[in-house]
PDB file of N, CA, C and O in Angstrom:
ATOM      1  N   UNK A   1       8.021  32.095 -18.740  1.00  0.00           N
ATOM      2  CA  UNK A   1       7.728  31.135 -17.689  1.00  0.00           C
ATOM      3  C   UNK A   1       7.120  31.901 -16.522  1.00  0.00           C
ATOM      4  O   UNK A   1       7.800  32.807 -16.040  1.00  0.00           O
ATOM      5  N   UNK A   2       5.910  31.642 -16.010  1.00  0.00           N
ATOM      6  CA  UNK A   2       5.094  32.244 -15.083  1.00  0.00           C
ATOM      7  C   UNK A   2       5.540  31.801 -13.598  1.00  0.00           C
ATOM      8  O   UNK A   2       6.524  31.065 -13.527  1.00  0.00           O
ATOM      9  N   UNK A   3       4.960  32.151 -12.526  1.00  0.00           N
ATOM     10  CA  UNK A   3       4.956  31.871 -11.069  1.00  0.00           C
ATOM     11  C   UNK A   3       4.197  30.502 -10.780  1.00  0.00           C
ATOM     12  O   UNK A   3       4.386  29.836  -9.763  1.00  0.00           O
ATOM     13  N   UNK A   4       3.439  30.212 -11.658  1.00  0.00           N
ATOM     14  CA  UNK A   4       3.002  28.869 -11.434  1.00  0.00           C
ATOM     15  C   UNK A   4       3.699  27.916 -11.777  1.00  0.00           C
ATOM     16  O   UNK A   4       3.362  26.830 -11.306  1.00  0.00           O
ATOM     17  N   UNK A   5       4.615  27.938 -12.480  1.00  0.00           N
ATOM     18  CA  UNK A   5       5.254  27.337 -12.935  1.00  0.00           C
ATOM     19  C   UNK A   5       6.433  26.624 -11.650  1.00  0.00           C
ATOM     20  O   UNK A   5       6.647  25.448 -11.355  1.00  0.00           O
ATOM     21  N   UNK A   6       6.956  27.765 -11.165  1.00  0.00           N
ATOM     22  CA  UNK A   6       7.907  27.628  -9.792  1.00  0.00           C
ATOM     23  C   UNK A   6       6.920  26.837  -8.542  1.00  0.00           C
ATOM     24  O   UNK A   6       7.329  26.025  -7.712  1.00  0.00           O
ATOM     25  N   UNK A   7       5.520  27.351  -8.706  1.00  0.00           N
ATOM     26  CA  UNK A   7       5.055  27.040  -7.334  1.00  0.00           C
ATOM     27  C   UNK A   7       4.480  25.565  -7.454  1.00  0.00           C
ATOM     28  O   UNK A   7       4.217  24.929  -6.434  1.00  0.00           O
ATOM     29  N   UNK A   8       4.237  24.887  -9.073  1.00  0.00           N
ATOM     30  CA  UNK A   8       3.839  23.479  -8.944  1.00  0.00           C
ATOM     31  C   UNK A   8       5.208  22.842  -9.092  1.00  0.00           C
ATOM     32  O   UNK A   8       5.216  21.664  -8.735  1.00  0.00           O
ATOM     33  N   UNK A   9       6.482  23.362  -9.567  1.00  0.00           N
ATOM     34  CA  UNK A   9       7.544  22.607  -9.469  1.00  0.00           C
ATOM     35  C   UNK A   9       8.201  22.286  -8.193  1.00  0.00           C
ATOM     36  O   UNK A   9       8.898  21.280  -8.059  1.00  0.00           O
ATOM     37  N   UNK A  10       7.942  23.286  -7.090  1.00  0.00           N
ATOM     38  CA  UNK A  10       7.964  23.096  -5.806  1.00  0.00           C
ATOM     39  C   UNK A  10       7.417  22.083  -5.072  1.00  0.00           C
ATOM     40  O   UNK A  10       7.999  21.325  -4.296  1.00  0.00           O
ATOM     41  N   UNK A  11       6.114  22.121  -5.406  1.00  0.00           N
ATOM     42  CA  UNK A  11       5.282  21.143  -4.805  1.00  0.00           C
ATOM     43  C   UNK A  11       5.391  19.505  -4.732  1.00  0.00           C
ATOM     44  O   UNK A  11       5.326  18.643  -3.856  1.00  0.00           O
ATOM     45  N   UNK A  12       5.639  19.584  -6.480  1.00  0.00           N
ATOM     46  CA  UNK A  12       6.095  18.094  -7.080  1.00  0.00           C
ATOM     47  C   UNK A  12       7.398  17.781  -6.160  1.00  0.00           C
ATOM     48  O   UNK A  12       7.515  16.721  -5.545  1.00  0.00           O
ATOM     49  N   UNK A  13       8.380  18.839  -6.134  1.00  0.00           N
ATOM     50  CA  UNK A  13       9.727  18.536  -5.613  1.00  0.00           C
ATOM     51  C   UNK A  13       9.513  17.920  -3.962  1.00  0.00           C
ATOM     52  O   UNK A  13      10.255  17.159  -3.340  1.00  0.00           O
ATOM     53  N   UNK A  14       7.998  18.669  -3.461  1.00  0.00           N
ATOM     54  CA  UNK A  14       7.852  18.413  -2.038  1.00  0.00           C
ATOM     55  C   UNK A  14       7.133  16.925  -2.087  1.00  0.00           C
ATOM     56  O   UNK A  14       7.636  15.996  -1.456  1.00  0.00           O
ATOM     57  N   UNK A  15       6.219  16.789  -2.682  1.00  0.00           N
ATOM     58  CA  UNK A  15       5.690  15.738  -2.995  1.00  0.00           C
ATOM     59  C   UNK A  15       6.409  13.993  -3.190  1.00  0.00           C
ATOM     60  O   UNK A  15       6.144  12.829  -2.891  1.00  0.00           O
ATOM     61  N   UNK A  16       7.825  15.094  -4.148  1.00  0.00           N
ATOM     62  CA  UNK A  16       8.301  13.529  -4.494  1.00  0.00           C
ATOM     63  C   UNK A  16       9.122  12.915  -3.116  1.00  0.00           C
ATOM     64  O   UNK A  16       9.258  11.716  -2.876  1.00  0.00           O
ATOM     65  N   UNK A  17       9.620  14.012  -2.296  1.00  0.00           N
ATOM     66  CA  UNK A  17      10.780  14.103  -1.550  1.00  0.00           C
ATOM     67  C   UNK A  17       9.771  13.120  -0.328  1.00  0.00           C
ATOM     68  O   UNK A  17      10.208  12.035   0.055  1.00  0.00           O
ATOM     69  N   UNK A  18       8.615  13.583   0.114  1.00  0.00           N
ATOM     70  CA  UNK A  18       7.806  13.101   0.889  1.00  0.00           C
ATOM     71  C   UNK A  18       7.337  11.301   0.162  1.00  0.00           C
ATOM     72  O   UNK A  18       7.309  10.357   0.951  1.00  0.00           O
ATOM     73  N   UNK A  19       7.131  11.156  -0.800  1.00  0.00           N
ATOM     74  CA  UNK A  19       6.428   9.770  -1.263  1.00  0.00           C
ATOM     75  C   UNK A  19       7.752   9.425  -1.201  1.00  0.00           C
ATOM     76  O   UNK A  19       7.706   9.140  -0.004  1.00  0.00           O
ATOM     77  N   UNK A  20       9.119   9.171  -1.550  1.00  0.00           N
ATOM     78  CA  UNK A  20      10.674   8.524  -0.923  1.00  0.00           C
ATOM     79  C   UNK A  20      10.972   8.195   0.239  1.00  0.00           C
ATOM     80  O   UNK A  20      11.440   7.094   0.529  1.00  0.00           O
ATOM     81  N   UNK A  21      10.620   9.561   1.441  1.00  0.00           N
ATOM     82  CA  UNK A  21      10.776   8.834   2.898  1.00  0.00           C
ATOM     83  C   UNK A  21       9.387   8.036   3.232  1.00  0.00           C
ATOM     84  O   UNK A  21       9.362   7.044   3.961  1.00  0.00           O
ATOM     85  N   UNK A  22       8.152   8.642   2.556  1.00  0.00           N
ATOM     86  CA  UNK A  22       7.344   7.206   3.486  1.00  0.00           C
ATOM     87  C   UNK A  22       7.390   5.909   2.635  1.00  0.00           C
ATOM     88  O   UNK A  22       6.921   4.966   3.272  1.00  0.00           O
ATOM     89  N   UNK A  23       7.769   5.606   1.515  1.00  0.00           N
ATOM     90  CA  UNK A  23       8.206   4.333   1.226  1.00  0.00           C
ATOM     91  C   UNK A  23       9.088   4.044   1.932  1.00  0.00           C
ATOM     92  O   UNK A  23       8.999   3.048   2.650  1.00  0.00           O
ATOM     93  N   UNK A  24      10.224   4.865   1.925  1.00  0.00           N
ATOM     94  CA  UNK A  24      11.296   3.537   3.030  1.00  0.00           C
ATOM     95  C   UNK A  24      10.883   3.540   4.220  1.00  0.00           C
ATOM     96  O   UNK A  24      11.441   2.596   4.779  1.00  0.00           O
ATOM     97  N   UNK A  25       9.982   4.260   5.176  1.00  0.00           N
ATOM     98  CA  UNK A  25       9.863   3.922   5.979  1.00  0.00           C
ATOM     99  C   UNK A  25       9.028   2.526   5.984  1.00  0.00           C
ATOM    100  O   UNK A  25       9.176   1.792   6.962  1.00  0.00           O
ATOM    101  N   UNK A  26       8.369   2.224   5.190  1.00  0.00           N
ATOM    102  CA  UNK A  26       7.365   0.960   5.005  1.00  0.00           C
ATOM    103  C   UNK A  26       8.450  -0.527   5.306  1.00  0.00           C
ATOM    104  O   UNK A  26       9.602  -0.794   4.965  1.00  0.00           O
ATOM    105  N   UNK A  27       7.344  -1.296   6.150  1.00  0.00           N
ATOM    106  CA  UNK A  27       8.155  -2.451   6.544  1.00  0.00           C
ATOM    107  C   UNK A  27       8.148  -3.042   5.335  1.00  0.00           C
ATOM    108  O   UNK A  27       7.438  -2.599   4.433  1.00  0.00           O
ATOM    109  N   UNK A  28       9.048  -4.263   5.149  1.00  0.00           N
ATOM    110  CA  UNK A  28       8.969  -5.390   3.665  1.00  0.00           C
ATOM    111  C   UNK A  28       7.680  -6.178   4.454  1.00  0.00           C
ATOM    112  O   UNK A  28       7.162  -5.906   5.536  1.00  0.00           O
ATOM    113  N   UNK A  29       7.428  -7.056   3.667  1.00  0.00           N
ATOM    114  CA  UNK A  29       6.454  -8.268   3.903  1.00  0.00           C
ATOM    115  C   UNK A  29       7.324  -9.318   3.450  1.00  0.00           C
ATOM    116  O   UNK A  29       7.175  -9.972   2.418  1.00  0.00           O
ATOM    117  N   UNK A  30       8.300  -9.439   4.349  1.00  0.00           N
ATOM    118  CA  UNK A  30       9.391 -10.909   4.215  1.00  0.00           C
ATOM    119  C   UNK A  30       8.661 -11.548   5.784  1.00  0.00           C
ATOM    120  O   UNK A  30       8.555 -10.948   6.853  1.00  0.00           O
ATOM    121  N   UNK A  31       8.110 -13.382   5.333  1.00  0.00           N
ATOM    122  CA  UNK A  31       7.430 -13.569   5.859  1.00  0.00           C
ATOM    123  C   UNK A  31       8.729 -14.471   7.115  1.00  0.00           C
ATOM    124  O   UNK A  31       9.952 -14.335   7.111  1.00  0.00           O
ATOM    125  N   UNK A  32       8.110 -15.104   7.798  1.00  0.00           N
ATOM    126  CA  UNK A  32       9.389 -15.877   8.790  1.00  0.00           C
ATOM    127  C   UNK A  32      10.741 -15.334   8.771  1.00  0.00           C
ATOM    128  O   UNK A  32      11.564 -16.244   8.862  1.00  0.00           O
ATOM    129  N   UNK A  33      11.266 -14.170   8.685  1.00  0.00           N
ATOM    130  CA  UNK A  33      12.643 -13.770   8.648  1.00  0.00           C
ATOM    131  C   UNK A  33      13.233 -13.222  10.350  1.00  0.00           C
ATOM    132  O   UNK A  33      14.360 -13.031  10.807  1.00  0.00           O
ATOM    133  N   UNK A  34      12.084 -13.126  10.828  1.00  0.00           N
ATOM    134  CA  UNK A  34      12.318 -12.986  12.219  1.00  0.00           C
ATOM    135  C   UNK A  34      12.048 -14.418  13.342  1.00  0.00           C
ATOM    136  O   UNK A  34      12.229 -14.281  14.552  1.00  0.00           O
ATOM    137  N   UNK A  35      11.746 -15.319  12.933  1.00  0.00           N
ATOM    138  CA  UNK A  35      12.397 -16.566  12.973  1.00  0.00           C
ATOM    139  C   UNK A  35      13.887 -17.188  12.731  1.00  0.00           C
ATOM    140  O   UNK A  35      14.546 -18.106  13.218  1.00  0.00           O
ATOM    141  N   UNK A  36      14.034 -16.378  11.903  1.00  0.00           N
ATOM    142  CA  UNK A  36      15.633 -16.646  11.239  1.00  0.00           C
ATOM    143  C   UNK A  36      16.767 -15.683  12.036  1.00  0.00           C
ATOM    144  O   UNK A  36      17.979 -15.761  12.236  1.00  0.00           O
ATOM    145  N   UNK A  37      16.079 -15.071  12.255  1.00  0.00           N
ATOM    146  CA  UNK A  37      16.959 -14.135  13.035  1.00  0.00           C
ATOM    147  C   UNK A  37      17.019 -13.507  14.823  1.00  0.00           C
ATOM    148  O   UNK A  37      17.611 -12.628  15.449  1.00  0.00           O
ATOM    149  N   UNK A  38      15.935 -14.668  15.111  1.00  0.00           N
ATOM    150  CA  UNK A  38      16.225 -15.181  16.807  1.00  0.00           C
ATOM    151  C   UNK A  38      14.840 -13.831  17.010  1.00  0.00           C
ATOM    152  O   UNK A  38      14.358 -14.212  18.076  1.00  0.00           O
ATOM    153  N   UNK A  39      14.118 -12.733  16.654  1.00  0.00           N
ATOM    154  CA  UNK A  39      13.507 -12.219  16.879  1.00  0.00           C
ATOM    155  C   UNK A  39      11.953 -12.935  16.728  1.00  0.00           C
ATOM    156  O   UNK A  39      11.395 -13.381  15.726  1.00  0.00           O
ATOM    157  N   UNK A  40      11.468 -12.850  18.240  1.00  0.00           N
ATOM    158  CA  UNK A  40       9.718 -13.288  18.376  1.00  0.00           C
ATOM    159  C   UNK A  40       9.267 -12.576  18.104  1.00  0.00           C
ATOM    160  O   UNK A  40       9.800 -11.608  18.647  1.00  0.00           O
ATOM    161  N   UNK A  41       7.695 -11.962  16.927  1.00  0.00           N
ATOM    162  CA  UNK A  41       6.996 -10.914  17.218  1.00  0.00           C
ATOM    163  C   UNK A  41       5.768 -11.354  18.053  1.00  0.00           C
ATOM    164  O   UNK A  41       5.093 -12.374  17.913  1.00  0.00           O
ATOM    165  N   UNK A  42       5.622 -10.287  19.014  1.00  0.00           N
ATOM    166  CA  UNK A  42       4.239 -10.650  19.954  1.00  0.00           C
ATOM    167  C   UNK A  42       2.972 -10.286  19.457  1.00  0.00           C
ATOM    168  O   UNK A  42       2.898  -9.431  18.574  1.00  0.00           O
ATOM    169  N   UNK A  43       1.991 -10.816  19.903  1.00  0.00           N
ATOM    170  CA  UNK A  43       0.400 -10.193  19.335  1.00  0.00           C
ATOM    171  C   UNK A  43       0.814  -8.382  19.423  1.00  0.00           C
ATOM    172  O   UNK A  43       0.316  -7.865  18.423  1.00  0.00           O
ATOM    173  N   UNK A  44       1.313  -7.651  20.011  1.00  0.00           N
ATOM    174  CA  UNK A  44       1.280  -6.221  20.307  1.00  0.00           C
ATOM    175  C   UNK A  44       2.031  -5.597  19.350  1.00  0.00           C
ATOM    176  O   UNK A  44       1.736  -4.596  18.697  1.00  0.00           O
ATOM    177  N   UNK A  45       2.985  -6.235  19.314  1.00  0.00           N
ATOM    178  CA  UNK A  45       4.132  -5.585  18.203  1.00  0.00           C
ATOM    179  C   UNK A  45       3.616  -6.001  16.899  1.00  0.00           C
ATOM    180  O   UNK A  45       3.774  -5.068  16.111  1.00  0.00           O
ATOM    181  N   UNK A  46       3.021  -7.096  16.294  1.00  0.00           N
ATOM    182  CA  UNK A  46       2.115  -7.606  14.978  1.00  0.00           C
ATOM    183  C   UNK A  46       1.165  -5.856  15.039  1.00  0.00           C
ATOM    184  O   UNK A  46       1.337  -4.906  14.276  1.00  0.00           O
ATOM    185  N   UNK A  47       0.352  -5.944  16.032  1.00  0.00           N
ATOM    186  CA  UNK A  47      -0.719  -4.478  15.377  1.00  0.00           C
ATOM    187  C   UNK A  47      -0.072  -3.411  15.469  1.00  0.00           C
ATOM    188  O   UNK A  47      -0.309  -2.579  14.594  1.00  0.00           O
ATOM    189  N   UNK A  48       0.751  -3.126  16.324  1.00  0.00           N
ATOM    190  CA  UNK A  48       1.547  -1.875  16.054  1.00  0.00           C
ATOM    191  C   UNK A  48       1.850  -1.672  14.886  1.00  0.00           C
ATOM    192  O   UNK A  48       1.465  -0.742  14.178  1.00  0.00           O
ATOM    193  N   UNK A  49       2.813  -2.839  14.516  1.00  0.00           N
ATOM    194  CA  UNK A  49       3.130  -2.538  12.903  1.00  0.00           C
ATOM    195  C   UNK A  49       2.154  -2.275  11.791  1.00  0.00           C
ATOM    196  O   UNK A  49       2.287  -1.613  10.762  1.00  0.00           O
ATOM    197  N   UNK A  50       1.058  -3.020  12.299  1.00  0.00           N
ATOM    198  CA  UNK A  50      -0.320  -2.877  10.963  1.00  0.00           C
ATOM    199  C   UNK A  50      -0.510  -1.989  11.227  1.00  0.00           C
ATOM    200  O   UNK A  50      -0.616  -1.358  10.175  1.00  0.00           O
ATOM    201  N   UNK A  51      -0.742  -1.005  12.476  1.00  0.00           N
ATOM    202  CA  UNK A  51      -1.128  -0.112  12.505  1.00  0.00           C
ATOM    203  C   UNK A  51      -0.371   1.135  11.859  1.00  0.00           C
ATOM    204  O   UNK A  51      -0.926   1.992  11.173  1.00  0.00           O
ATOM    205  N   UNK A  52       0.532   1.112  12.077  1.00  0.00           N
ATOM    206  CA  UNK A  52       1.722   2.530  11.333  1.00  0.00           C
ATOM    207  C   UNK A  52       1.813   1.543  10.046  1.00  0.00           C
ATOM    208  O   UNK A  52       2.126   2.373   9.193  1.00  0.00           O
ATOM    209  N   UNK A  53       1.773   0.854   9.665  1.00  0.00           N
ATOM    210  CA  UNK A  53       1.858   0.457   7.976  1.00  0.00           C
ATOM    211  C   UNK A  53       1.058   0.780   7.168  1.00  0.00           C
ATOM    212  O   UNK A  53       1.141   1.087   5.979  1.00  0.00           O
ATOM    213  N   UNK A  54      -0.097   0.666   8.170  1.00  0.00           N
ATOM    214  CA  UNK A  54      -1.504   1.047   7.214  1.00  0.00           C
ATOM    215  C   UNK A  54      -1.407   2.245   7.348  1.00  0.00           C
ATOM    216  O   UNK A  54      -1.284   2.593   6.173  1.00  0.00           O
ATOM    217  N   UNK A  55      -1.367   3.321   8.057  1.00  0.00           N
ATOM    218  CA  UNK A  55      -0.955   4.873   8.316  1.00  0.00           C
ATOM    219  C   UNK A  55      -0.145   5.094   6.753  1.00  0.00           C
ATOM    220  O   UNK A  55      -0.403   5.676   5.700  1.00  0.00           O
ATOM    221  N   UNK A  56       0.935   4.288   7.285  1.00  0.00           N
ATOM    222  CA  UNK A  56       1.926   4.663   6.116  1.00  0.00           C
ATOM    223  C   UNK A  56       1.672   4.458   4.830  1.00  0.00           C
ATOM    224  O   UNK A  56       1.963   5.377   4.063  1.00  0.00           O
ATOM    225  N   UNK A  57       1.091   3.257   4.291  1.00  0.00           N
ATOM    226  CA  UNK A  57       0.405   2.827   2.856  1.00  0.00           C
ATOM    227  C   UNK A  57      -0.766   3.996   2.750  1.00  0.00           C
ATOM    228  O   UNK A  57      -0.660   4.598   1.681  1.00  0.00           O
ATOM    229  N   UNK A  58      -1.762   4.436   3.508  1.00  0.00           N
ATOM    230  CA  UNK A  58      -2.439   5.243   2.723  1.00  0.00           C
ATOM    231  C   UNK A  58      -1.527   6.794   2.714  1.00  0.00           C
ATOM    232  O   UNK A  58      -1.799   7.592   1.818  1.00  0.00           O
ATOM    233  N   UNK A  59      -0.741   7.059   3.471  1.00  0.00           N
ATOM    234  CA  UNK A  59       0.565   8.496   3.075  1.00  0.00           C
ATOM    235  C   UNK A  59       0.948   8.423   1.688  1.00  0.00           C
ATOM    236  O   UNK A  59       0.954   9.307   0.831  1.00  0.00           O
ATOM    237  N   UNK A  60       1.291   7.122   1.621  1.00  0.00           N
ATOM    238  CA  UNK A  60       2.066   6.852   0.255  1.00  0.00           C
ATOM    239  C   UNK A  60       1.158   6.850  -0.951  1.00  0.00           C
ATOM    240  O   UNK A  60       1.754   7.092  -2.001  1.00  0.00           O
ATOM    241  N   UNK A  61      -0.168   6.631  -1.061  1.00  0.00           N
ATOM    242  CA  UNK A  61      -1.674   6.609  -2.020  1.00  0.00           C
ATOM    243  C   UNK A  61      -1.604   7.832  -2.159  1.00  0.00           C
ATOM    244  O   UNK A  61      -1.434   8.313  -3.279  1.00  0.00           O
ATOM    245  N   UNK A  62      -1.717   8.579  -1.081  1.00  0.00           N
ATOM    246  CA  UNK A  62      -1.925   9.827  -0.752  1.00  0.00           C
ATOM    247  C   UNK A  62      -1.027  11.031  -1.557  1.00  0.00           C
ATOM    248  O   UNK A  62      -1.388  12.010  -2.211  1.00  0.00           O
ATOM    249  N   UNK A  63       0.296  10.500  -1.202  1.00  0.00           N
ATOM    250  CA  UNK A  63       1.192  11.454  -2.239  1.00  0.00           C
ATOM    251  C   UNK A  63       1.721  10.774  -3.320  1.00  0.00           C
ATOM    252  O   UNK A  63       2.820  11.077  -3.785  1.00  0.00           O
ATOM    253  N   UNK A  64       1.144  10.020  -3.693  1.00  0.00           N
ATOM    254  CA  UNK A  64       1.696   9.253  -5.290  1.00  0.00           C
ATOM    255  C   UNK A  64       0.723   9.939  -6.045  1.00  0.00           C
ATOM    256  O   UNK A  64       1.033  10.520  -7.085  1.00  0.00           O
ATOM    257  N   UNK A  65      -0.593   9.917  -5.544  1.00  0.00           N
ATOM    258  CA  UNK A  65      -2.043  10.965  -6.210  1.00  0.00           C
ATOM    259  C   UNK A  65      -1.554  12.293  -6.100  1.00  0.00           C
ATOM    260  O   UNK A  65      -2.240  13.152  -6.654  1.00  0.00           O
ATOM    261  N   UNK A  66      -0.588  12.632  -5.548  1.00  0.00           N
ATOM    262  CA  UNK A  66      -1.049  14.614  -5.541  1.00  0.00           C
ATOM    263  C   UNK A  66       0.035  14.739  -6.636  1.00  0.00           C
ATOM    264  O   UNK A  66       0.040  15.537  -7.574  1.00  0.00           O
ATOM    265  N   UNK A  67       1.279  13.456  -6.225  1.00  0.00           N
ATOM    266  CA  UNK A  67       2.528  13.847  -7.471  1.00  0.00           C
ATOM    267  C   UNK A  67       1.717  13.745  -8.761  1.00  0.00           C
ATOM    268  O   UNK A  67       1.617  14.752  -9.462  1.00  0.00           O
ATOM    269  N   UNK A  68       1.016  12.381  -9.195  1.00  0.00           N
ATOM    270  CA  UNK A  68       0.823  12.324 -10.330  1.00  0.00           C
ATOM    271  C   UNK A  68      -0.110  13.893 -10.943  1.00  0.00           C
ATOM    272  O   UNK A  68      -0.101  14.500 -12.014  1.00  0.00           O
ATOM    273  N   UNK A  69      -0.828  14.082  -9.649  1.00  0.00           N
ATOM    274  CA  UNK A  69      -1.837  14.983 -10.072  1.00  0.00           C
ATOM    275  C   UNK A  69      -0.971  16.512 -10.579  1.00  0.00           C
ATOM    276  O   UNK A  69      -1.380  17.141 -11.555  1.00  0.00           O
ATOM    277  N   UNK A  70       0.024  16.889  -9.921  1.00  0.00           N
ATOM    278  CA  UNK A  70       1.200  18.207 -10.186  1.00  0.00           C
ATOM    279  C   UNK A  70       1.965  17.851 -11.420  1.00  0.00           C
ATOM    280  O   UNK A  70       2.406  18.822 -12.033  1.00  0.00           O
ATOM    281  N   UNK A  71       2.229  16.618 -11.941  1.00  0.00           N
ATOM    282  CA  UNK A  71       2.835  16.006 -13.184  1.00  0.00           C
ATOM    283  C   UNK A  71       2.243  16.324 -14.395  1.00  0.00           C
ATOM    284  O   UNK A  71       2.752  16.526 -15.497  1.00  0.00           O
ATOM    285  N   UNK A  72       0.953  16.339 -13.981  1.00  0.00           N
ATOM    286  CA  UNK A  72      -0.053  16.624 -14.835  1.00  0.00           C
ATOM    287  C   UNK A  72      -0.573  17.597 -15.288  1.00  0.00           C
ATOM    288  O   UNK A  72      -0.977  17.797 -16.433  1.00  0.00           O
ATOM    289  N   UNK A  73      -0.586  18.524 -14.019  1.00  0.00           N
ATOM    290  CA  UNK A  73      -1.108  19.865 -14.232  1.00  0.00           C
ATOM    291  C   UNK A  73       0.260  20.744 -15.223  1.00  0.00           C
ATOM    292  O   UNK A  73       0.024  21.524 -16.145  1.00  0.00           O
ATOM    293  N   UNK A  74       1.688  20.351 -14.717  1.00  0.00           N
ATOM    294  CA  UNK A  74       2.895  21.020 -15.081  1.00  0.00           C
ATOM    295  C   UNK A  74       2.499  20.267 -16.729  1.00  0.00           C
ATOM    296  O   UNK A  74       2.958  21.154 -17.448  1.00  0.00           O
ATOM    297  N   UNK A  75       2.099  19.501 -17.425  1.00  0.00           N
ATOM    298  CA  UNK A  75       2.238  19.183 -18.370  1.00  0.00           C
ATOM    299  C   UNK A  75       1.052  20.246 -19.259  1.00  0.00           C
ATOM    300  O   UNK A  75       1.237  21.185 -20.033  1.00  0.00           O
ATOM    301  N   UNK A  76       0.111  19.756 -18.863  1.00  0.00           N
ATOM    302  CA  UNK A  76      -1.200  20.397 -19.547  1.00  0.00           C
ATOM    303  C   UNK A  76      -0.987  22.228 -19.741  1.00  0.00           C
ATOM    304  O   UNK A  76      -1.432  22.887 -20.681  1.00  0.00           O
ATOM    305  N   UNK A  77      -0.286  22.693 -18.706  1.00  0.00           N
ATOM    306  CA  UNK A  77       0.011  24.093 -18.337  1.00  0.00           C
ATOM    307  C   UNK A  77       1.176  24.674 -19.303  1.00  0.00           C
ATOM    308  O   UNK A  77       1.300  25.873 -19.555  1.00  0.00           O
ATOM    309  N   UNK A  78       1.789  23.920 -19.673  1.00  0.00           N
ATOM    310  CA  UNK A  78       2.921  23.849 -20.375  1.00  0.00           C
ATOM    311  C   UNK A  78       2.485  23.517 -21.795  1.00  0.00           C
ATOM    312  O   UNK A  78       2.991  24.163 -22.712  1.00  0.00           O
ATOM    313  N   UNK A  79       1.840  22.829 -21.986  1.00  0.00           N
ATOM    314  CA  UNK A  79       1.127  22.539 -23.529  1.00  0.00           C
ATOM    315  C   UNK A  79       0.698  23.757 -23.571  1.00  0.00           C
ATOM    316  O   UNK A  79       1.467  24.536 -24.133  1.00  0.00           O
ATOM    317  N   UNK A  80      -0.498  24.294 -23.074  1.00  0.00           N
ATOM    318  CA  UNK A  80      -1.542  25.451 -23.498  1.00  0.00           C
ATOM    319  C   UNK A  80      -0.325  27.095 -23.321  1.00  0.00           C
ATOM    320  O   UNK A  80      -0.553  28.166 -23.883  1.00  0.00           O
ATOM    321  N   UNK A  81       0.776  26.832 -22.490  1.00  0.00           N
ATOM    322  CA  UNK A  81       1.550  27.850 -23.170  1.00  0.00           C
ATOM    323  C   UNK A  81       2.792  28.205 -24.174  1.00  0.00           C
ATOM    324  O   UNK A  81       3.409  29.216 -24.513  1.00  0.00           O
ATOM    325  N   UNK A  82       2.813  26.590 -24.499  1.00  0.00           N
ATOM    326  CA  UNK A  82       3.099  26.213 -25.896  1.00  0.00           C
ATOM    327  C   UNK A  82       2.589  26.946 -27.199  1.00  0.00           C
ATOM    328  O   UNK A  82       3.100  27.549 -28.143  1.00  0.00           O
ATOM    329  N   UNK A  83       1.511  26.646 -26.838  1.00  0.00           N
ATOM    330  CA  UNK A  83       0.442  27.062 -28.313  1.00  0.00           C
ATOM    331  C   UNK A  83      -0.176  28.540 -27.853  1.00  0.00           C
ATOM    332  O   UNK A  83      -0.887  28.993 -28.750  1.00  0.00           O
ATOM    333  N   UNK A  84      -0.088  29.433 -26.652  1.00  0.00           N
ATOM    334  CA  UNK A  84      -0.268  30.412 -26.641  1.00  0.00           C
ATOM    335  C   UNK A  84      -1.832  30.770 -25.944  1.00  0.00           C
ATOM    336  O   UNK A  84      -2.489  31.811 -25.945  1.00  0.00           O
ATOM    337  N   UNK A  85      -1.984  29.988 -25.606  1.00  0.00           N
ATOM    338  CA  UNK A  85      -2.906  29.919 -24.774  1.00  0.00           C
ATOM    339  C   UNK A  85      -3.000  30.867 -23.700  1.00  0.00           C
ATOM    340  O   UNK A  85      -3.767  31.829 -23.671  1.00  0.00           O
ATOM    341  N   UNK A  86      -2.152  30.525 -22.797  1.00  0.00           N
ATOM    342  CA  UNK A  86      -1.739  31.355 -21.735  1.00  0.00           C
ATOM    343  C   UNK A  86      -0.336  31.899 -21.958  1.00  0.00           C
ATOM    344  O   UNK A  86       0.485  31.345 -22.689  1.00  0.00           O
ATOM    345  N   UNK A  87      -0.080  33.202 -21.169  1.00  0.00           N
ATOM    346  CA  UNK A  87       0.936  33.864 -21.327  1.00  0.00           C
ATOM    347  C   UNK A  87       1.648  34.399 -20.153  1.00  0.00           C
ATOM    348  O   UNK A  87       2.672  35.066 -20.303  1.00  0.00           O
TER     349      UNK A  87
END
């Protein structure tokens, strides 16, 4: 087992740990529930939120692509030193 091996398992580990907190940070899209619960949202507080949501939805594009992409590489890397490829 090589050094690459440690340094994309790291990454993935950083990767996954990062795509977990910016999902929960993401608001739900439960629509009228702040009606229900005595809270007004104002025109200001509506774009604020779009604004850090949309921040946050492309974070989350962002590291769902690099995980899948380290998932991948740890696989393919691992095949070819399977069969002896690399050593």
């Amino acid at each position: 087992m090589g050094w690459y091996f440690y340094l994309i398992g790291a990454l993935v580990l950083v990767a996954a740990i990062a795509l977990i907190i910016v999902v929960i940070l993401q608001e739900g899209n439960s629509k009228g529930v702040g009606v229900v619960s005595g809270g007004a949202d104002s025109f200001f507080s509506k774009n604020k939120a779009r604004s850090v949501d949309s921040l946050l939805r492309r974070f989350t594009k962002f590291f769902a692509i690099g995980f899948f992409v380290l998932v991948l590489a740890i696989n393919v890397i691992s095949y070819f030193v399977a069969t002896g490829a690399i050593k």
